[in-house]
C-alpha positions in Angstrom: 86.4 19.0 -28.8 87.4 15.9 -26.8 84.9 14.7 -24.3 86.8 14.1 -20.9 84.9 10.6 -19.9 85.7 9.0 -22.9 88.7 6.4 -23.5 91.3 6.2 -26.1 91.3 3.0 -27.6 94.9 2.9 -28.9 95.4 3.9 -25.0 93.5 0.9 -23.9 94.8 -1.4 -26.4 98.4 -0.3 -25.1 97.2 -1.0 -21.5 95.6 -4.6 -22.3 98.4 -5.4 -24.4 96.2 -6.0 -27.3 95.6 -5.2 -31.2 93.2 -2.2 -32.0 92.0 -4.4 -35.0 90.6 -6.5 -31.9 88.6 -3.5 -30.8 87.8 -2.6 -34.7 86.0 -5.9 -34.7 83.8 -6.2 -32.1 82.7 -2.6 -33.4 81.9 -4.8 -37.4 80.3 -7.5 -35.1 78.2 -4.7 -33.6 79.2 -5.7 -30.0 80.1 -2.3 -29.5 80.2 1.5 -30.6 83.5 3.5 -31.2 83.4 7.2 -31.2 85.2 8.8 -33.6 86.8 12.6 -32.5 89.4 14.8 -34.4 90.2 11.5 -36.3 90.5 9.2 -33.0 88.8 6.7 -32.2 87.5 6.2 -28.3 85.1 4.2 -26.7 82.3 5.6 -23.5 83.7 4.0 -20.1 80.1 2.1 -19.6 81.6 0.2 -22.3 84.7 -1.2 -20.7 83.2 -4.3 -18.7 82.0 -5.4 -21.5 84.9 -4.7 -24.0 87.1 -6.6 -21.0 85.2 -9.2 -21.1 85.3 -9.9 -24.5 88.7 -9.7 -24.4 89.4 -12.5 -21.5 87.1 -14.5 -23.8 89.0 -14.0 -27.1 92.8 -14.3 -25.3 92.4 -16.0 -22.5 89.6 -18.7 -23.7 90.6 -18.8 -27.6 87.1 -17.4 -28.1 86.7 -16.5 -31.7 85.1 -13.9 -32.5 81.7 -15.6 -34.1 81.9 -17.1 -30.5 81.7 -14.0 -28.7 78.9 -12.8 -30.7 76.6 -15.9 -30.1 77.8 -15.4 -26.3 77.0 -12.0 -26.2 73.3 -12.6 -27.5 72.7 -15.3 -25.1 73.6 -13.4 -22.0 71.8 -10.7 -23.5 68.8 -12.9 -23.9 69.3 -14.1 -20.5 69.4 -10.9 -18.9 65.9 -9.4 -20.9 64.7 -13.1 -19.5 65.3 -12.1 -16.2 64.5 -8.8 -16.3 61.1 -10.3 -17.5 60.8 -13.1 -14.8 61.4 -9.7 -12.3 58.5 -7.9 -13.4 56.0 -11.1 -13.4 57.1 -11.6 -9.9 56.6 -8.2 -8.7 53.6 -8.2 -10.2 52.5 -11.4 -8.6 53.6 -10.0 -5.5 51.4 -6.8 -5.8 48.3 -9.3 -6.8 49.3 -11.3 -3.5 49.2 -8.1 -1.6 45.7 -7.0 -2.8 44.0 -10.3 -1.8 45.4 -10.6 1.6 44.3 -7.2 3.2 
């Protein structure tokens, strides 16, 4: 039974005009997850930014993919950073708040 939200990858691939060994490889790099139904293979539509973005990298920059894997943990280092920084501040903020009523 085929979910409804999810998207073909040899569809996307035909849309992007690129190989599905492309896709196949991000999934051994572990950059992202392919569901396999009734021997197809598709990938969940939170995926596609992502999945785009690595693929302006790779064609577009000449990105290799060892390149796109250190660039994908940095901006997801960056992004646990600032989710970090967010929660020191807010807490700072609330600690500010106390001490001025």
């Amino acid at each position: 039974m085929k979910s409804k939200n999810l998207i073909q990858i040899k569809q996307f691939c035909l849309y992007h005009e690129i190989e599905n060994t492309f896709i196949t490889e991000l999934h051994n790099y572990g950059l992202i997850h392919i569901i396999i139904e009734e021997n197809d293979e598709f990938l969940e539509p939170e995926q596609l930014p992502t999945v785009e973005k690595m693929i302006r990298m790779h064609y577009d920059l000449k990105i290799n993919l060892e390149g796109i894997d250190a660039i994908a943990h940095l901006l997801n280092k960056i992004e646990t950073l600032q989710q970090n920084l967010n929660t020191a501040h807010n807490k700072l903020r609330l600690y500010e708040e106390k001490h001025i009523e």
